[in-house]
Biotite code that builds the C-alpha atoms (Angstrom):
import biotite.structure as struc

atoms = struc.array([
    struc.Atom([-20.838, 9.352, 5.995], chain_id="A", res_id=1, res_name="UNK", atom_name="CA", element="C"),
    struc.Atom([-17.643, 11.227, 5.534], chain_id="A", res_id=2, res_name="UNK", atom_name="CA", element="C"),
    struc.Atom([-16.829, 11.451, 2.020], chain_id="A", res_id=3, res_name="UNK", atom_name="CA", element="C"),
    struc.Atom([-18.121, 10.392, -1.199], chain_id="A", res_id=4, res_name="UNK", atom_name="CA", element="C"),
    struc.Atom([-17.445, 10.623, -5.254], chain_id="A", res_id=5, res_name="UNK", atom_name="CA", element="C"),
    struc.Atom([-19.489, 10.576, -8.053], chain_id="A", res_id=6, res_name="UNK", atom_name="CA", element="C"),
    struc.Atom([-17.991, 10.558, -11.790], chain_id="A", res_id=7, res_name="UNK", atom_name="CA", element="C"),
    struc.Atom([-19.208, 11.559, -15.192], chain_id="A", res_id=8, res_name="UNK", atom_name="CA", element="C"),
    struc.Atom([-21.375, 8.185, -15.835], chain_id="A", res_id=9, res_name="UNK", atom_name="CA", element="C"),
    struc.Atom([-22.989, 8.770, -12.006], chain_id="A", res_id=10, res_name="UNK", atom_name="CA", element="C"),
    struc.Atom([-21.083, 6.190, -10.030], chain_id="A", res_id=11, res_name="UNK", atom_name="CA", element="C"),
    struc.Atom([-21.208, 7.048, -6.288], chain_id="A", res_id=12, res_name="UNK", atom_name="CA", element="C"),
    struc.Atom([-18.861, 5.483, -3.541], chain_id="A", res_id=13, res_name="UNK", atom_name="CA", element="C"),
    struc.Atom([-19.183, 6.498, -0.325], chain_id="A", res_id=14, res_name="UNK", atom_name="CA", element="C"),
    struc.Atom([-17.054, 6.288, 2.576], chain_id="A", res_id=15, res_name="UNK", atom_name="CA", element="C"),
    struc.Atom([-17.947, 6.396, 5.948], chain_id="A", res_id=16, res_name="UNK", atom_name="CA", element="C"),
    struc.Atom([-16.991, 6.231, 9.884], chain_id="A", res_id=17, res_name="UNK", atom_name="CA", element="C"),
    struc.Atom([-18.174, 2.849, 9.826], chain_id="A", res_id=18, res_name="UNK", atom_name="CA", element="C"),
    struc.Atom([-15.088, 1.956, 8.293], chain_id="A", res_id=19, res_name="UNK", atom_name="CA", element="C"),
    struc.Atom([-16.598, 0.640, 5.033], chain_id="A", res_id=20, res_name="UNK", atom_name="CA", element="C"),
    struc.Atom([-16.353, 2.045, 1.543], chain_id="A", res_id=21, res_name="UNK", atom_name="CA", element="C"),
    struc.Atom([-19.746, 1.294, -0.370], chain_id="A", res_id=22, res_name="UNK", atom_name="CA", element="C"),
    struc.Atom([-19.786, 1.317, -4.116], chain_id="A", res_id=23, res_name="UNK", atom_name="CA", element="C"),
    struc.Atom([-23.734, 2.590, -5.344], chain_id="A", res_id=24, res_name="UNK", atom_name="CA", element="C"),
    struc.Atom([-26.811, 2.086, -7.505], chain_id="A", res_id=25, res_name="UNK", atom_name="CA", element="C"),
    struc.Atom([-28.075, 4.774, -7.385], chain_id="A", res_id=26, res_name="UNK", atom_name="CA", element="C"),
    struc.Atom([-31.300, 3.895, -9.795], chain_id="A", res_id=27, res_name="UNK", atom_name="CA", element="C"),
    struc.Atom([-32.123, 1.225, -7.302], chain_id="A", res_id=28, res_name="UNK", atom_name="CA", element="C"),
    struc.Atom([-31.500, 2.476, -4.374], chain_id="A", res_id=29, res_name="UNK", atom_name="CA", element="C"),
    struc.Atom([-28.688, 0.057, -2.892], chain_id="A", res_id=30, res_name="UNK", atom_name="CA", element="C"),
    struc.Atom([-24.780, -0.748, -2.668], chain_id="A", res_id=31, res_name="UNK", atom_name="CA", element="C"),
    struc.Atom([-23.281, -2.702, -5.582], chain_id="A", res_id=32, res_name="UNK", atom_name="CA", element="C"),
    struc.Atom([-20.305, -3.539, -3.650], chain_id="A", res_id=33, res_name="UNK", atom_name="CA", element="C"),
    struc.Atom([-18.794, -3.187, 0.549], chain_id="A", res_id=34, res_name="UNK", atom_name="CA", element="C"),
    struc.Atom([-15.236, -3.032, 1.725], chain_id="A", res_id=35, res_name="UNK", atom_name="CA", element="C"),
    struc.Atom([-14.014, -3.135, 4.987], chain_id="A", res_id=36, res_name="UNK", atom_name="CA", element="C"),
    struc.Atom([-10.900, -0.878, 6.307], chain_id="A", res_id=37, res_name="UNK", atom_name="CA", element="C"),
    struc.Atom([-9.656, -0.799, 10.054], chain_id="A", res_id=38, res_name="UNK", atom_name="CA", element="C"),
    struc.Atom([-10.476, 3.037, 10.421], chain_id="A", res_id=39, res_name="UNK", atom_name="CA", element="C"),
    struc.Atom([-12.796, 5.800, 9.471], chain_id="A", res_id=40, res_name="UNK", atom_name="CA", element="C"),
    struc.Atom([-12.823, 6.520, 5.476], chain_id="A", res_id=41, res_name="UNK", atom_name="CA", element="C"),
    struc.Atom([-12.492, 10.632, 5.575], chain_id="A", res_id=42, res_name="UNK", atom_name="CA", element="C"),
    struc.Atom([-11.513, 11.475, 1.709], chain_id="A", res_id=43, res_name="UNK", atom_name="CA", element="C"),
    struc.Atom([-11.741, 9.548, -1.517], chain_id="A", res_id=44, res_name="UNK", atom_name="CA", element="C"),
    struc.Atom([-11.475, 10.550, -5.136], chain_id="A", res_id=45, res_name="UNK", atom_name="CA", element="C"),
    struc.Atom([-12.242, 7.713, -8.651], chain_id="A", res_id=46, res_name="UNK", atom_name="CA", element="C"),
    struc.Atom([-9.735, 8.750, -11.176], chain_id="A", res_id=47, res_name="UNK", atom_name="CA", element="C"),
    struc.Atom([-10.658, 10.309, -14.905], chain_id="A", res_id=48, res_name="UNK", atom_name="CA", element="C"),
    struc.Atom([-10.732, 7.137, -16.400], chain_id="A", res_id=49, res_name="UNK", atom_name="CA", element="C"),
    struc.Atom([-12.714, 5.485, -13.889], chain_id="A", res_id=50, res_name="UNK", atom_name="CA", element="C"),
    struc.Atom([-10.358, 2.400, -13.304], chain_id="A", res_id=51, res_name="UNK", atom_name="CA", element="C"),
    struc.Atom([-9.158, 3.546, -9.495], chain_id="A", res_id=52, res_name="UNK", atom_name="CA", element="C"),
    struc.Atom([-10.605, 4.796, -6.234], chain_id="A", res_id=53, res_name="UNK", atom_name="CA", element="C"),
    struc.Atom([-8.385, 6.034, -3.943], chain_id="A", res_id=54, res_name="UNK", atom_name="CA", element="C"),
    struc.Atom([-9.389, 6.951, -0.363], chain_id="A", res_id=55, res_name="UNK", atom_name="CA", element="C"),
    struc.Atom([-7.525, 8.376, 3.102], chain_id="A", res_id=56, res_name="UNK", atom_name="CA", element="C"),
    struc.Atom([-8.657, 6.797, 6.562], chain_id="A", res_id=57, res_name="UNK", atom_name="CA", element="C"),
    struc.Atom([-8.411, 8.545, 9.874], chain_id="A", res_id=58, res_name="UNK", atom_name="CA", element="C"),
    struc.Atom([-5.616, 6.873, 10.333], chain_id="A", res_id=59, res_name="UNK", atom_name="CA", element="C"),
    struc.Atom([-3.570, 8.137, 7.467], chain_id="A", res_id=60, res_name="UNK", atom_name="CA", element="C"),
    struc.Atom([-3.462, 5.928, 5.409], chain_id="A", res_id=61, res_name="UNK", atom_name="CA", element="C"),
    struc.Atom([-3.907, 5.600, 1.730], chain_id="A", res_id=62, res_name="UNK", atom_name="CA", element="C"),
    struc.Atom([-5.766, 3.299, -0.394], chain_id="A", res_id=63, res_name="UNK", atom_name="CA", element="C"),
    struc.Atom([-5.656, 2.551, -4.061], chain_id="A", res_id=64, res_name="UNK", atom_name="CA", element="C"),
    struc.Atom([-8.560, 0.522, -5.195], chain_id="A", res_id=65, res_name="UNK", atom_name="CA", element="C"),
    struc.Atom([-8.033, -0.927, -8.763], chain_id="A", res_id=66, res_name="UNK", atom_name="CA", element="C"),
    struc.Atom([-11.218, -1.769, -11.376], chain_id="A", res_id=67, res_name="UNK", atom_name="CA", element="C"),
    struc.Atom([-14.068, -0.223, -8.483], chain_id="A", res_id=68, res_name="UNK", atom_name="CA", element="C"),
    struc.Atom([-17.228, -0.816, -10.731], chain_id="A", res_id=69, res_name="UNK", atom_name="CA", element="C"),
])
């Protein structure tokens, strides 16, 4: 795992070299949610008012993931 956020309310996404971006439940122990990219996830950040994700891949590219819940 490379990066990963967590916001007010206790959301966690992770992203990882596996290429995949995993939104969390934490109380149970499991991903909510999986997306695929075609390189390594190494930064991400959810915005204040928890509507966006936005994550960098090894490649350099950007990301801008709209209503993440």
């Amino acid at each position: 795992m490379y990066s990963v956020a967590v916001d007010p309310e206790g959301r966690v996404v992770s992203g990882s070299r596996d290429r995949t971006i995993k939104v969390w439940d934490i109380e149970m122990g499991r991903y909510l949610d999986i997306f695929g990219n075609e390189s390594d996830i190494s930064c991400m950040a959810l915005s204040q008012d928890h509507r966006h994700l936005v994550c960098g891949d090894s490649q350099g590219h950007v990301w801008i993931f709209e209503g993440v819940r």
